[in-house]
C-alpha positions, 0 to 999 in steps of 0.5 A: 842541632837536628832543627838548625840542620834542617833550616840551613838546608831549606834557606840552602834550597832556597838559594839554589832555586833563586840561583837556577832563576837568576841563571834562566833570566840570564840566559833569556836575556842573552837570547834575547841580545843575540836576536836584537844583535841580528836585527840591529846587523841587517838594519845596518846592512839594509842602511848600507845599501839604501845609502849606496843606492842613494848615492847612486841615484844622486850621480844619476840625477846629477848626470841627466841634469847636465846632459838635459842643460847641454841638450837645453844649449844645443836646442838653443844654438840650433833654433837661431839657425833655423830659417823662418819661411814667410807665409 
């Protein structure tokens, strides 16, 4: 009986240290998600912001474009008035 004791609190010791294991596993596993949550959080913040410049620059270029075509007609009109002297 006294041999049977001794063994159920070993295989009992055992458990008790694969628990301890398992739960530091389980917790540097969940440091390593809150790190991998923060980084995946500033990706999306920096993707936020890069697409908004992005769109920003579109208009911009999409401004310049039709003021470049207006100068371009403008250039164009005032060409046709310009008198030519003979040399």
């Amino acid at each position: 009986l006294k041999d049977h004791m001794e063994e159920a609190k070993a295989i009992n010791h055992e458990k008790m240290l694969e628990r301890e294991e398992a739960e530091a596993e389980c917790k540097e596993m969940e440091a390593e998600i809150a790190q991998q949550n923060k980084i995946q959080s500033s990706i999306r913040q920096e993707t936020y912001l890069l697409k908004k410049s992005a769109n920003e620059l579109k208009d911009q270029i999409a401004n310049l474009s039709i003021a470049l075509r207006e100068i371009q007609a403008k250039e164009r009109q005032l060409s046709k008035e310009v008198v030519h002297s003979p040399n």
